[in-house]
C-alpha positions in Angstrom: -4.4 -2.3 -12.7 -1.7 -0.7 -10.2 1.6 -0.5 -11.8 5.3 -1.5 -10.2 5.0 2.1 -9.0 2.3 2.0 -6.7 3.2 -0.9 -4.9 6.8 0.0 -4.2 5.6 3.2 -2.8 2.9 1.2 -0.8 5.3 -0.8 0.5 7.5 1.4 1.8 4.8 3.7 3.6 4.3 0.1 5.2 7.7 0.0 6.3 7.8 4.0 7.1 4.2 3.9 9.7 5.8 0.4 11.4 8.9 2.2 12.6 6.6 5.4 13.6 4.6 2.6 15.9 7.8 0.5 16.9 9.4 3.5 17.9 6.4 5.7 19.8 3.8 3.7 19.8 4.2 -0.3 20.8 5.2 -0.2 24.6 2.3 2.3 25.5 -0.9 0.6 27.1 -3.1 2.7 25.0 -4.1 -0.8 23.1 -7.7 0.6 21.2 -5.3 3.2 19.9 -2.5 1.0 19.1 -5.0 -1.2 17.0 -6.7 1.7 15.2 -3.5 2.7 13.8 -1.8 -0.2 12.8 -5.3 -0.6 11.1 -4.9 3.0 9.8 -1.4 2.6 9.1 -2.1 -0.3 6.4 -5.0 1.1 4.9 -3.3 4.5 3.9 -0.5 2.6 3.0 -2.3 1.5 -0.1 -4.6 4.3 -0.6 -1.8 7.1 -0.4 -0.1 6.2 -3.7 -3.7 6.8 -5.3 -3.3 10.4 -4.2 -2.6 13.1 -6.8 -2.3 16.4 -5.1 -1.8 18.7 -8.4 -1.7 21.9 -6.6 1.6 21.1 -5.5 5.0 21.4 -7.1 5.7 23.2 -10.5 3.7 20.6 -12.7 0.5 22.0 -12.1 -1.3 22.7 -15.7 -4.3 25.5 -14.7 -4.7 27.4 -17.9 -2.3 25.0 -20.1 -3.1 23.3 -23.3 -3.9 19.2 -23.4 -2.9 17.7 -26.2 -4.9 14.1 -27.2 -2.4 11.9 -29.2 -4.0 8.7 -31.0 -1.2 6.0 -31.3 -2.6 3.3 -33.3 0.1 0.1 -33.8 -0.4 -2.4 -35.6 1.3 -5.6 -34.8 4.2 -5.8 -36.2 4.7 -2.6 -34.3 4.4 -4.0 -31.0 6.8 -5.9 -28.9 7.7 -9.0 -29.5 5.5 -11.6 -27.8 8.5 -13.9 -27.0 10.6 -11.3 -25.3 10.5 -10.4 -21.9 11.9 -7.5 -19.8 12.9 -6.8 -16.7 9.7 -5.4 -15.8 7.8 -8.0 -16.9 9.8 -10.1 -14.9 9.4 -8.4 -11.8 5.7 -8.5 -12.6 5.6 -12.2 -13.0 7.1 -12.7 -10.0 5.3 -10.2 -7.7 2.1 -11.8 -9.0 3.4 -16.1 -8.9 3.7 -14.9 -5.6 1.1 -13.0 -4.6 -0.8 -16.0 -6.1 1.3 -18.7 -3.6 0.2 -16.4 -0.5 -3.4 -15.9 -1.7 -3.5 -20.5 -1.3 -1.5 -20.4 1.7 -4.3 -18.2 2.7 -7.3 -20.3 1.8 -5.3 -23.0 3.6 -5.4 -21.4 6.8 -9.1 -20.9 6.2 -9.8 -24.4 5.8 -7.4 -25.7 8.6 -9.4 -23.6 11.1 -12.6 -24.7 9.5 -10.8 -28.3 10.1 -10.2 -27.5 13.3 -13.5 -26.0 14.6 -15.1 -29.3 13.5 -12.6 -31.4 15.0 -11.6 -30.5 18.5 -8.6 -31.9 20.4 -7.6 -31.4 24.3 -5.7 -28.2 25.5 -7.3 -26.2 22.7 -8.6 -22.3 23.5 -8.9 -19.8 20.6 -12.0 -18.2 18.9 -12.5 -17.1 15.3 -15.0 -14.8 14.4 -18.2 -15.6 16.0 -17.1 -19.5 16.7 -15.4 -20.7 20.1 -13.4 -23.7 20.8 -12.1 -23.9 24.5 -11.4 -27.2 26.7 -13.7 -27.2 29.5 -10.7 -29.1 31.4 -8.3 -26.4 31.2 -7.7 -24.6 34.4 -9.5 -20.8 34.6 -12.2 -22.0 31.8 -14.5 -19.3 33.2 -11.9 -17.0 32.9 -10.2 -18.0 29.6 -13.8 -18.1 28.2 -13.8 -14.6 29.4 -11.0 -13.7 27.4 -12.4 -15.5 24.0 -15.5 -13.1 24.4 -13.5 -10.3 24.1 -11.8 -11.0 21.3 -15.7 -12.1 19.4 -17.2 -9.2 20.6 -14.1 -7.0 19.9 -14.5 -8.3 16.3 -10.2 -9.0 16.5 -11.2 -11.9 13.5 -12.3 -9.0 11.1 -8.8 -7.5 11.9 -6.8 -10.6 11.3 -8.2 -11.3 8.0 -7.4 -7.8 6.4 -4.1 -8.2 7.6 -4.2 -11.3 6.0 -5.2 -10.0 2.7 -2.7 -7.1 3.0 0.1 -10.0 3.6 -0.8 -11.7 0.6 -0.3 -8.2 -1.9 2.7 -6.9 0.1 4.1 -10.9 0.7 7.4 -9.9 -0.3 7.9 -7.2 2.4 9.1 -9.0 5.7 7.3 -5.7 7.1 4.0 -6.9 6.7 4.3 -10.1 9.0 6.2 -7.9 11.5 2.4 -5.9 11.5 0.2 -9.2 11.7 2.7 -10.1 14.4 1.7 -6.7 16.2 -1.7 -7.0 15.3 -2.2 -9.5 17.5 -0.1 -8.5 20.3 -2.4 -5.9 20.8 -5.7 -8.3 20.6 -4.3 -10.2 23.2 -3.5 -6.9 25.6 -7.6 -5.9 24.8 -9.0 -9.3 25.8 -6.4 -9.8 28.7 -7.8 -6.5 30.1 -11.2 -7.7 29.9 -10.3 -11.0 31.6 -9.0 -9.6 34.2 -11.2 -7.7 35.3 -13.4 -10.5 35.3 -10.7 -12.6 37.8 -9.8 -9.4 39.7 -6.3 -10.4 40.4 -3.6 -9.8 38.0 -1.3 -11.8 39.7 -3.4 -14.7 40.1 -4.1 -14.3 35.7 -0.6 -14.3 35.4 -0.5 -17.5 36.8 -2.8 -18.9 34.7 -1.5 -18.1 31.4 2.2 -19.1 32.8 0.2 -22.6 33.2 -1.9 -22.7 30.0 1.4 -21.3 27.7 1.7 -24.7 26.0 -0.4 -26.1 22.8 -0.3 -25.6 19.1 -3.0 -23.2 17.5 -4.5 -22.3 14.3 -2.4 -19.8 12.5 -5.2 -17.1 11.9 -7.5 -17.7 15.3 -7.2 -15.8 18.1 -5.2 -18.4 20.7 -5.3 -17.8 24.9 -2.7 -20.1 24.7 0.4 -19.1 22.5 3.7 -19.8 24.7 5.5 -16.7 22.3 3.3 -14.0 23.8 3.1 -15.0 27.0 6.3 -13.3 28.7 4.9 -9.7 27.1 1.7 -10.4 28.0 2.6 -10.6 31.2 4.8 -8.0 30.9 2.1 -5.3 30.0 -0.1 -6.6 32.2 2.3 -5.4 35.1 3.2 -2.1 33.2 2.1 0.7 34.4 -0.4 2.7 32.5 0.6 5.3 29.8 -0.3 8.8 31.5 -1.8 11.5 29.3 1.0 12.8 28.1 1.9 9.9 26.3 -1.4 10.5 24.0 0.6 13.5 22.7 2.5 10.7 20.2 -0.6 9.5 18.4 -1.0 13.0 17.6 2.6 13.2 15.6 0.5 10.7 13.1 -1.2 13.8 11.7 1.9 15.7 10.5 3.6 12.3 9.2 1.3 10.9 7.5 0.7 14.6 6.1 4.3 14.3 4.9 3.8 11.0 2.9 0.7 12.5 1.0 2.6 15.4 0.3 5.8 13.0 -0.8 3.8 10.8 -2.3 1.8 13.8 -4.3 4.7 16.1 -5.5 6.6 15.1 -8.2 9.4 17.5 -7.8 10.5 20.3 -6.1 9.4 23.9 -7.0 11.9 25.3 -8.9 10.9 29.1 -9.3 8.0 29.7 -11.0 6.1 28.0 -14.2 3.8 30.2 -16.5 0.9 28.4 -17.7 0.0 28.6 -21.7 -2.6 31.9 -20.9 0.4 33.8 -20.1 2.8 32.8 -23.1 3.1 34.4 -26.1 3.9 31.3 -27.7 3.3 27.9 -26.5 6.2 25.2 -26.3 5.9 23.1 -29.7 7.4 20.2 -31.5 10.1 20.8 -34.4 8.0 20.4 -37.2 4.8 20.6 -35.2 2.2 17.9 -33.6 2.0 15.8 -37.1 5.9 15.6 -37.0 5.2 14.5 -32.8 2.6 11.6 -33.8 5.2 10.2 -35.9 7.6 9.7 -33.4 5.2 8.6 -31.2 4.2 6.1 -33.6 7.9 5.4 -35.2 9.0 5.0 -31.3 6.3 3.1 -29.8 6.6 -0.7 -28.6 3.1 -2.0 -27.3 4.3 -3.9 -24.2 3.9 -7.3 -24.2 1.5 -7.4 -21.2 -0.6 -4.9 -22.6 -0.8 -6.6 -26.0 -1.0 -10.1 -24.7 -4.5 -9.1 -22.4 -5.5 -6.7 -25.1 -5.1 -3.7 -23.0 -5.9 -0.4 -24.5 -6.3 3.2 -23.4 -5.4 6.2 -22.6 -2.5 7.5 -20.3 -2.1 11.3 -19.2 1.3 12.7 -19.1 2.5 15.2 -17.5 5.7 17.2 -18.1 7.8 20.2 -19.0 9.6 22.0 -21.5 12.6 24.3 -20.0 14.4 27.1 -21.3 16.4 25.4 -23.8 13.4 22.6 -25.1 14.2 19.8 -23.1 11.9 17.3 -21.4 12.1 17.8 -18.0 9.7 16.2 -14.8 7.9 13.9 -16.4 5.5 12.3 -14.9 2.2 9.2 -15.7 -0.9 11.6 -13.8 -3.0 8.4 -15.1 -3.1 5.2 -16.7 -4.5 1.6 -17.3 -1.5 -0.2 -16.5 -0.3 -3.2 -17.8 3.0 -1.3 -19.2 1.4 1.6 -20.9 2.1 4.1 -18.0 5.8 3.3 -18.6 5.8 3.1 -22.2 4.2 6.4 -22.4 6.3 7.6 -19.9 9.6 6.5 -21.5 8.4 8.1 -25.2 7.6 11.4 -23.6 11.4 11.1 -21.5 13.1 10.4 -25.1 11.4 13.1 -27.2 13.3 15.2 -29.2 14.0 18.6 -27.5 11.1 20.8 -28.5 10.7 24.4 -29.6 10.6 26.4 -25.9 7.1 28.8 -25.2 8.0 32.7 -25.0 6.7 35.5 -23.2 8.0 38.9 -25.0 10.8 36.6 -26.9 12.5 35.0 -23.9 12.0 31.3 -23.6 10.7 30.2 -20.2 10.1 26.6 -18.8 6.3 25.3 -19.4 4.2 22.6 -18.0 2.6 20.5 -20.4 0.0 17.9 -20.2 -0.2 15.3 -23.0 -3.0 12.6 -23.4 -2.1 9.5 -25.4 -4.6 6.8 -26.3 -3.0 3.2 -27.2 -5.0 1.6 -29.2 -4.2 -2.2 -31.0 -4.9 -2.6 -34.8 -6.4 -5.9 -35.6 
């Protein structure tokens, strides 16, 4: 399961791409490129924390030793069951709310199923493959025009992955800002295809300052939504972006380049880190690895999530011993969650300073890569 980490940095590569697209991107009249990346943008949002680049930064291990650590606790080892902290606060929270926007979702779904089966006058918007448009409103041939688009433009399949994305990243005003966008730009698509259908911008204009009135489902795509009507209006008059103005898509490359690389690093490079085939002696605990287990086990509180959904496993650790013994860039490579990661990460952060590695009898900082495996005693 993704920890606290993940989605805090998935949230703000959210809010990081919108500005790129607010800034660069929004007023050009490129619209199939405007929708492809705010679909990008999303998806790498939440795929980009998954991203471990290892060859980057100091913390890289080639050559160094990996230690396996079995921390078996019974319970009166673990945390208490009745105490909470902040953390699993923050994950009670995140998830009673990602739960609220999950309904509120299904809601929509069956008000537009509701709606489909029960149509009322004024009414134009499609969903997926289904239509619903008055036959009395003025331009039906037209607006009906417009609906197609939007079917055969599949603009339905967009609105519900934004949807989904809404109800993980509820909590980040961002993410309504992009389903707001979202379907800017499906409007722009199927007003270009209705038009050239009428032939006469002007006289489209007209009708959707005439049709700008009505109530619609919250997920469908509407012809008649009276808060997008000034823009759409607006960009139907706007000249089109020339040529040059493609040159901005291509920034995406280097920036989202630059998040990887953010989100992969862990620290800066900091001279350079000898692996454990060029030390003459490796870094080591006072006392050695026995000594190590038993502060692991001595330190080690099974967190409360973990231990109330039986959780178990193993998280990889990644760190290193400087100069003078002391933990430094620590970091969880990998993990099942549920507390763990940050347990592990806060025992490793705490140890006792270590015994440095050598090469000809000068201490030199290390990378290290440490394995332990949480397992509950019955």
């Amino acid at each position: 399961m993704p920890g606290l980490n993940y989605f805090f940095h998935a949230n703000v590569y959210l809010v990081i791409f919108y500005l790129f697209y607010v800034a660069l991107l929004k007023n050009e009249t490129y619209f199939k490129l405007n929708r492809l990346y705010l679909l990008c943008a999303v998806a790498v949002s939440f795929v980009i924390p998954y991203l471990r680049l290892e060859w980057i930064g100091i913390q890289a291990v080639r050559g160094a030793i990996n230690m396996d650590i079995m921390v078996v606790l019974s319970a009166d080892s673990a945390a208490e069951p009745g105490i909470l902290n902040w953390q699993d606060g923050v994950v009670a929270v995140y998830f009673g709310g990602a739960l609220v926007a999950a309904v509120l979702l299904v809601f929509k779904l069956w008000r537009m199923k509701y709606v489909l089966a029960h149509p009322v006058k004024g009414v134009a918007f499609s969903f997926f493959n289904h239509k619903l448009i008055d036959t009395q409103l003025p331009g039906y041939t037209v607006i009906n025009k417009h609906e197609e688009a939007h079917i055969k433009q599949l603009h339905s399949l967009d609105i519900i992955l934004f949807e989904l994305a809404g109800v993980f990243a509820w909590f980040n005003p961002v993410i309504y800002l992009y389903k707001s966008s979202i379907k800017e730009v499906h409007e722009y698509l199927a007003d270009e295809e209705a038009v050239k259908y009428e032939g006469n911008k002007k006289q489209y204009a007209l009708l959707l300052l005439s049709t700008a009135m009505g109530i619609m489902p919250a997920i469908g795509n509407s012809f008649i939504k009276q808060s997008l009507t000034k823009k759409r209006i607006f960009m139907l008059q706007k000249e089109r972006s020339g040529k040059r103005s493609l040159f901005k898509y291509t920034l995406f490359v280097p920036l989202l380049a630059a998040v990887v690389l953010f989100s992969s690093a862990t620290v800066k490079r900091e001279g350079t880190s000898p692996s454990f085939s060029t030390t003459d002696t490796p870094p080591s605990f006072p006392g050695g690895y026995d000594k190590f287990r038993e502060y692991l086990r001595s330190s080690t509180k099974y967190p409360v999530q973990a231990s109330k959904h039986k959780v178990e496993g193993k998280v990889n650790v990644g760190f290193a011993v400087d100069e003078t013994g002391k933990i430094t860039q620590v970091k969880v490579v990998k993990g099942p969650g549920y507390g763990l990661n940050e347990e592990a990460l806060r025992l490793i952060a705490n140890s006792p300073r270590w015994n440095p590695g050598l090469i000809n009898g000068e201490p030199v900082r290390v990378a290290f890569s440490i394995n332990v495996n949480f397992v509950l005693k019955p």
